[in-house]
C-alpha positions as CSV (number, residue, x, y, z in Angstrom):
1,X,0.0,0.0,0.0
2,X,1.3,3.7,-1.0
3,X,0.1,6.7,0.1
4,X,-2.3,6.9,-3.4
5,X,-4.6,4.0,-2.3
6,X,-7.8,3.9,-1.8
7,X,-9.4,2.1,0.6
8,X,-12.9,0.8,0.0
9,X,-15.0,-0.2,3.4
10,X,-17.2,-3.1,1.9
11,X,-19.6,-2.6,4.4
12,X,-22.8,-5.0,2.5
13,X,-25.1,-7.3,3.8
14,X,-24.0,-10.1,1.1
15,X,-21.6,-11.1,-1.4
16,X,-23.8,-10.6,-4.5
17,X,-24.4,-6.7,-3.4
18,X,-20.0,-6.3,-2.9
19,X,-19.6,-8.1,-6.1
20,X,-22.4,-6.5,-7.6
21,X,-20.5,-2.8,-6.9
22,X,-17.0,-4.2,-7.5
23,X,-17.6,-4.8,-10.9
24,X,-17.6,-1.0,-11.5
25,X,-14.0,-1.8,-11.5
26,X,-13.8,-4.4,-14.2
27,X,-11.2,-3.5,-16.6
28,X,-9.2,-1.3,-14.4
29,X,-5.5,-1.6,-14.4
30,X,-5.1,-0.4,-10.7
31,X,-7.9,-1.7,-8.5
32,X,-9.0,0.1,-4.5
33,X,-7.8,-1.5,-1.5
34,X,-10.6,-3.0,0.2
35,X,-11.8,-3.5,3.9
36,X,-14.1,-6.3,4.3
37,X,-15.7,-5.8,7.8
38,X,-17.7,-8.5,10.2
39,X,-21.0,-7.7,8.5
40,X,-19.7,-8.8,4.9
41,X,-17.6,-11.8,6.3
42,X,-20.0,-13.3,8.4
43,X,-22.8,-13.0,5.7
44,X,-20.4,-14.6,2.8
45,X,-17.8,-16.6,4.8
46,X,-14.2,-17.1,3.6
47,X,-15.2,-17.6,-0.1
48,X,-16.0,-13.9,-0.3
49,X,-12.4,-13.3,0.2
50,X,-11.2,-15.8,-2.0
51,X,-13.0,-14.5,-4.5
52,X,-11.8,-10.7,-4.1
53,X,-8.3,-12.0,-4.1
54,X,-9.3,-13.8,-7.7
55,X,-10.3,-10.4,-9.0
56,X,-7.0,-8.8,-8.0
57,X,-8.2,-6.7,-5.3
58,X,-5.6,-6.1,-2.1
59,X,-7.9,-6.6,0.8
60,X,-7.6,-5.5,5.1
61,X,-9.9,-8.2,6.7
62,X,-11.3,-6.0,9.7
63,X,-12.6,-8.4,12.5
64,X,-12.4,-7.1,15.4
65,X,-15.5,-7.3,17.8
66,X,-14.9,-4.1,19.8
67,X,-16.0,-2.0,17.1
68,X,-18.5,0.6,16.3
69,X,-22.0,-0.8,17.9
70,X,-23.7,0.0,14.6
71,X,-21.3,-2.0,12.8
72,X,-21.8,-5.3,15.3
73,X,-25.4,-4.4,15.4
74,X,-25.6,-5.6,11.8
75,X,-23.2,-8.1,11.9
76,X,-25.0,-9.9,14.4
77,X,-27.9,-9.2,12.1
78,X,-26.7,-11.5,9.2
């Protein structure tokens, strides 16, 4: 990471709806960083980051349970 990249919170409620947005980005030769947060990886699992890593995407895998309470609100949602 470099002081140019973005980062992109992937804060959905499933895979289809982060994929859906992501591929915005088909085509590009420099894709965003990306954040996956609890709510994403507990609604799509491991595969969800599997899959981002296919596409070429650098990812931060953001886990941590002492978080917003917004953000584990809807985690515990999915």
């Amino acid at each position: 990471m470099n002081a140019k990249d973005v980062i992109i919170a992937c804060d959905f409620g499933s895979a289809d709806a982060c994929l859906a947005f992501l591929d915005k980005f088909e085509g590009e030769e420099r894709k965003p960083f990306l954040k996956i947060g609890m709510e994403l990886y507990y609604a799509a699992g491991p595969d969800i980051v599997r899959e981002l890593k296919r596409r070429g995407f650098k990812i931060f895998l953001d886990l941590k349970l002492h978080d917003i309470p917004n953000t584990v609100r809807k985690a515990m949602q999915v």
